[in-house]
N, C-alpha and C positions, 0 to 999 in steps of 0.2 A: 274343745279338746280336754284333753286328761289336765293339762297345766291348769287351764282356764277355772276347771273345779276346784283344784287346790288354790287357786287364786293367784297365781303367779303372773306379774304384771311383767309390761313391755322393758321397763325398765328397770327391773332386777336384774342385779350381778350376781348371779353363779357363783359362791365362792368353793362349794364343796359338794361333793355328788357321794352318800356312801360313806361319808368322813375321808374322802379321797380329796385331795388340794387339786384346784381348779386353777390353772394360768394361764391357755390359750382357749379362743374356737376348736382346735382340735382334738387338742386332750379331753373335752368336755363331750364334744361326739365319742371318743373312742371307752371315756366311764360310762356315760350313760347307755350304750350297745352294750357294755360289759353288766351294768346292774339290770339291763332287761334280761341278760341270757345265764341271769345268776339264778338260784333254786328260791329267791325269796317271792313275795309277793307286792313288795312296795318298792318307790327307789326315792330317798330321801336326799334330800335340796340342803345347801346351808345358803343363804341368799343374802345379801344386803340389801336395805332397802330405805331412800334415804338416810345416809347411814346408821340405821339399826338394822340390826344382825335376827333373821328370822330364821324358823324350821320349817318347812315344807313336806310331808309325806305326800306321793301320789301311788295311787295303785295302778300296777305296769297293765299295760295291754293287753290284748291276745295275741296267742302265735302266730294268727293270719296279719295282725294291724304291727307287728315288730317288722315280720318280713316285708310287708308293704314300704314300714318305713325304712330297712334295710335297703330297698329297691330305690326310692324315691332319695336316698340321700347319699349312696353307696358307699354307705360307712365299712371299715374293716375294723376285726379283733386288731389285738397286739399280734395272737398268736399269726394270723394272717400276715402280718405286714413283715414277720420274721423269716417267716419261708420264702 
């Protein structure tokens, strides 16, 4: 996978997606669905790892491999879950 190349281990914590603060499983789904459907091309990690503090850039998907995972995990926007 896309993580595996940026090297992101099983046991890293997520602290920040985007410079976005990170505090549950769902918030962390509902950034990173937001930094794939953002105009950039990367979605940046802030991680901890035995505690030191790492950066991680990973270059986002394609539109076919988003919506797969759209499908496969059936994440919603913010704007979705308002309506």
């Amino acid at each position: 996978s896309k993580a595996e190349v940026a090297e992101m281990r099983p046991l890293d914590i997520i602290v920040k997606v985007n410079k976005r603060p990170v505090s549950n499983v769902e918030e962390l789904k509902r950034l990173v669905l937001a930094a794939l459907e953002d105009g950039t091309e990367t979605v940046n990690f802030e991680i901890l790892r035995l505690g030191e503090t790492r950066f991680i850039e990973v270059k986002k998907p394609t539109a076919e491999e988003i919506e797969k995972i759209r499908e496969e995990h059936r994440f919603e926007t913010e704007d979705e879950e308002e309506e």
